[in-house]
C-alpha positions, 0 to 999 in steps of 0.5 A: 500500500502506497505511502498516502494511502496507508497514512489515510487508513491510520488517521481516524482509523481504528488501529490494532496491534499484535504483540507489545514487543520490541518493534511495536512498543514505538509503533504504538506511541508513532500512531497515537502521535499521528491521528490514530482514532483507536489504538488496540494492543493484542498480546499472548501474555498473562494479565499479571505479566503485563502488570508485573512488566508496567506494560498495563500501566503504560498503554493505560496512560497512552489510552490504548485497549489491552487485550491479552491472554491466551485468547488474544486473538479473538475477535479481531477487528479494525481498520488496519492491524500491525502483525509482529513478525513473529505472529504468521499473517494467515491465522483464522482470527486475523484471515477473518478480520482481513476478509471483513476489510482490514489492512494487514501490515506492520512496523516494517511495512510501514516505515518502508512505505514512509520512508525517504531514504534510499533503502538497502534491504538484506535477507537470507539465511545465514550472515545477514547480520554481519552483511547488514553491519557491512554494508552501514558502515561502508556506507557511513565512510562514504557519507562522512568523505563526501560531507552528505547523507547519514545511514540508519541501521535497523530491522531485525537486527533489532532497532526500530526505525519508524519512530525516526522515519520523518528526519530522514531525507533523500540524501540518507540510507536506511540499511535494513536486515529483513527476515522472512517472518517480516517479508512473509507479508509483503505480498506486493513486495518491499519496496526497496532501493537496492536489496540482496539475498547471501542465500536461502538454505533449510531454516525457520521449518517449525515455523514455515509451513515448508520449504517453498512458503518459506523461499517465497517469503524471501523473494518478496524482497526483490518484488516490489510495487517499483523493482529495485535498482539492483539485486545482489545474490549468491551464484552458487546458491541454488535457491537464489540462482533461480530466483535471480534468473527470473528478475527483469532488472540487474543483478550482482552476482557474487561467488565465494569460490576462490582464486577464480580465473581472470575474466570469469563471469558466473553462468547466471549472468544476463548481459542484456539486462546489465549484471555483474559479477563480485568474486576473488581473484589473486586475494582481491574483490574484484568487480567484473562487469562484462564490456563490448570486448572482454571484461572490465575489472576493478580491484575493491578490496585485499582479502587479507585486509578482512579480520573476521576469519572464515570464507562465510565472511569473505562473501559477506563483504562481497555481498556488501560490495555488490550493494555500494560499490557496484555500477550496473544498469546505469545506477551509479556506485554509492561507495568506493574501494577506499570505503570498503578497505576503511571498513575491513581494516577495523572491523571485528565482527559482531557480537555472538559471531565467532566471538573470541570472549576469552584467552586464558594461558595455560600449559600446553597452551592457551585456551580459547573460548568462542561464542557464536550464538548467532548460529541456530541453524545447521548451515550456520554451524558449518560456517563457524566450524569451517572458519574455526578449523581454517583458523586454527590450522593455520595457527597449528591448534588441534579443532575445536570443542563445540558445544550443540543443542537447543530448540529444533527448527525442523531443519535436518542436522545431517550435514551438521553431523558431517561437519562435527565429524570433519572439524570438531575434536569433541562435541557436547550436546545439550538443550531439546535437540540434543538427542536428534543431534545424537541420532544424525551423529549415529547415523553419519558413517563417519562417525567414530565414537573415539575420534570423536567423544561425545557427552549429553548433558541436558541442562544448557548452563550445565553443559556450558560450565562443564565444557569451560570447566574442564578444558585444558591447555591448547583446547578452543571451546566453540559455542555453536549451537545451530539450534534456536535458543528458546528452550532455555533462554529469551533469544540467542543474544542471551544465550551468548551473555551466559556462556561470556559470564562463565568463561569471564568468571573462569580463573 
């Protein structure tokens, strides 16, 4: 829905919002502020758990309705209702009132509809996080050398960016990471400027209904009511490959595939419709764009330049580069070379990815301890294990100790098994999906139970101290559970701060 149009339904309007979480607290006050007739908040929690929260008090005090409970949901009804992601737009209570004529959206949806600034949206299975954060800070060096523009960062990397829609301007950029739970309702598609996807593997099953709801809720981000400049998407992913063949307008390939030829342009690549391609060669980012005769190239950036370890990263860069620094169809590039190697020679990573947390010396070496509670999916595991044993192969450290488990997302962990049996010296299974880890490892014929030990312990913070508790000289403890964190903790953020707090108090 067009910017004026959704303004026009919410002024007057009778407005219901679903879930009091992060992303709606400031929706609710952004449309009390701006002419709502009636704000209803509907949330699954106890009466007593929003008055013990000052939630009750505070929507009191705002003249909102609370509903809440278990059956929040009933009855439903309005002239436009706001969804949390997490809430699947399809539910009988919320078809029934969007059949009586309601408006569904949300805070996304909505912010993307007002915003000014140039929109750079980032989905995809795994690394979005990191790819989001890239390409902010890419963006801020280039704002700051040119004297113009600011970057917002937001999304569900989670800060809201609604409540700060009406200072941004058409010389700003809002860098946003969009899940599949947001996109799932954008039927008409986001409207973005510029949007990729690093790639589309098994995840979010328990919640999806399958795997083809699921990639079609990432494909909205490519479809909107007016197409993106650019697509950036991952030539060796075979989901994204297929999305990226049907698009009309120009697309930036990127490949991880190292040291690849002089010249190499990816199978995917449509000349007529002005795509590109990002890759290495010789340790540098190369941009290739194909030309009358040949290829043109331009060097962006030297790998080794890049502090976060793994090849996952090296195409999150390339993924970031192909949003700012790529020329195609005629959009010219927001940011150059010297960004992006400003960026690389600062950056560590973001918290709970691959996070060295603690060095402790030891004989027979240092210990190392590594939160990367990010990873609550398989392909996310195999990533950080990759990374981890390229790491400390170079450096001459036996693999690492990896702790495992938590809630199951319907995502098969067999190839996980595999990885573990490849890359791990000992493995720790904990949490609801610990005894499903354990059948995949069973059933994996390269398993060996004395190559590689593995214990159960079911409690996760047990499972934590003991692992922390007992390593000994040389060892590196990897917390990578490529499970989610809601069988024991409120997200995966609080799931690292636990596994910091033991290895800090660790003497």
């Amino acid at each position: 829905m067009k910017k004026h149009a959704l303004l026009d339904v919410i002024r007057g309007g009778d407005c219901t919002v679903l879930g009091y979480g992060v992303s709606n607290r400031p929706l609710v006050e952004w449309l009390i502020s701006h002419g709502a007739g009636s704000v209803t908040v509907r949330d699954g929690k106890s009466l007593s758990d929003m008055e013990a929260s000052g939630d009750k008090a505070k929507l009191e005090t705002l003249g909102v309705t609370l509903i809440c409970g278990e059956d929040y949901l009933k009855g439903i009804a309005g002239d436009i209702i706001f969804r949390t992601p997490g809430i699947r737009p399809d539910l009988p209570d919320i078809r029934t009132a969007v059949e009586a004529g309601a408006v569904l959206s949300s805070e996304m949806e909505l912010f993307l509809a007002l915003t000014e600034a140039r929109v750079m949206a980032i989905s995809g299975s795994d690394g979005k996080t990191t790819t989001t954060t890239l390409t902010s800070l890419i963006l801020t060096e280039s704002c700051k050398r040119r004297g113009a523009g600011k970057v917002y960062l937001g999304g569900n990397i989670g800060t809201p960016l609604l409540s700060l829609v009406e200072e941004m301007t058409p010389d700003d950029f809002a860098v946003v990471e969009l899940s599949s739970f947001q996109l799932m309702s954008m039927g008409t598609g986001a409207p973005v400027t510029r949007g990729a996807i690093t790639n589309v593997t098994p995840n979010h099953l328990n919640w999806h209904t399958d795997m083809a709801e699921y990639i079609a809720a990432k494909t909205n981000l490519l479809y909107g009511e007016t197409s993106p400049e650019i697509a950036v998407l991952n030539g060796r992913d075979e989901n994204t490959r297929r999305i990226g063949q049907a698009l009309s307008y120009p697309t930036v390939w990127f490949t991880g595939a190292c040291d690849l030829p002089k010249g190499y342009l990816p199978d995917t690549l449509h000349m007529s419709r002005g795509d590109s391609a990002v890759y290495e060669r010789e340790g540098q980012i190369m941009i290739v764009t194909p030309a009358e005769e040949g290829t043109v190239e331009l060097p962006v950036l030297d790998v080794s330049r890049i502090r976060i370890p793994g090849r996952h990263n090296i195409e999150n860069f390339m993924t970031a580069i192909g949003l700012c620094c790529t020329s195609v169809g005629g959009c010219q590039p927001y940011a150059i070379p010297a960004d992006v190697a400003a960026v690389a020679d600062t950056f560590t990573g973001v918290p709970h990815r691959l996070e060295l947390v603690r060095e402790i010396p030891r004989e027979g070496g240092a210990v190392r301890f590594y939160n990367s509670s990010i990873d609550s999916s398989p392909t996310r595991s195999l990533a950080a294990l990759s990374a981890m044993a390229e790491m400390n192969r170079r450096e001459g450290r036996k693999a690492p100790i990896v702790i495992c488990g938590g809630q199951d997302k319907h995502v098969p962990f067999d190839p996980l098994a595999k990885g573990l049996c490849a890359m791990a010296s000992a493995v720790i299974l904990t949490g609801e999906a610990r005894g499903q880890i354990l059948d995949a490892l069973n059933a994996c014929p390269d398993y060996d139970p004395e190559a590689l030990p593995v214990t159960v312990i079911p409690d996760y913070r047990e499972a934590m101290e003991t692992t922390c508790r007992s390593a000994a000289g040389g060892d590196t403890v990897l917390l990578s559970p490529a499970c989610t964190s809601f069988d024991a903790f409120k997200n995966f953020a609080e799931r690292g701060e636990v596994f910091r707090e033991i290895v800090k108090d660790l003497e």
